[in-house]
N, C-alpha and C positions, 0 to 999 in steps of 0.2 A: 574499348580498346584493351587490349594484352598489355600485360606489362613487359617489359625489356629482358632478353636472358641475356646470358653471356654466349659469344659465337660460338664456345666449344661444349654447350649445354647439349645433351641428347635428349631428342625429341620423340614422342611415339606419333601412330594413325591419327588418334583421336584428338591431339591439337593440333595438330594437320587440318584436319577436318575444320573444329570449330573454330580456328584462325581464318580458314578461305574461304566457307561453305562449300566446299566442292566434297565431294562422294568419294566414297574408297573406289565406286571403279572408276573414278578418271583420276586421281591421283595414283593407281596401279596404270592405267593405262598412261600415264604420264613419265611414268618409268621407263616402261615399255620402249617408246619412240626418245630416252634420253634427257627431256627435260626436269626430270629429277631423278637426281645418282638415285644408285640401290642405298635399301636400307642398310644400316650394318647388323649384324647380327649378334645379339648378346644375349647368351643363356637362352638363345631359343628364339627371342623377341626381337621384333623390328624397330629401328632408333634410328632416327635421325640427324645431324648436328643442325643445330637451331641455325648459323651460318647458309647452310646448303637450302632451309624452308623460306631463309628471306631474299634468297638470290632467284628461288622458283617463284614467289608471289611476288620479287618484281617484275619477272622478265612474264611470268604467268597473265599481269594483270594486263598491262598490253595487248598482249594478241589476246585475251579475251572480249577487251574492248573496240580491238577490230572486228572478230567475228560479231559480235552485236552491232557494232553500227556498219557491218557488211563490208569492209575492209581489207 
């Protein structure tokens, strides 16, 4: 388990990633259709607020486990 940030910590891809195992293209595609804001952009780079990743791997974790168990 991850240890705890603060809500207003900026987050990148890459602990996106290894927080949910999910792949950059379904967390781009995740974008996409709204379920998780746009990144913000700082100096170039994509950042997330650690608030907005725990509000997507809640609502995320849900409907993923409807689609598996056919739901």
């Amino acid at each position: 388990m991850m240890r705890e940030l603060r809500e207003d910590t900026l987050i990148d891809l890459k602990f996106i990633m290894a927080d949910t195992g999910f792949g950059k293209t379904f967390i781009y595609d995740r974008i996409k259709d709204g379920t998780l804001p746009k990144p913000r952009k700082i100096h170039g780079r994509s950042r997330w607020l650690y608030s907005d990743h725990q509000a997507f791997k809640k609502s995320s974790s849900g409907s993923m486990m409807g689609k598996i168990l056919g739901k």
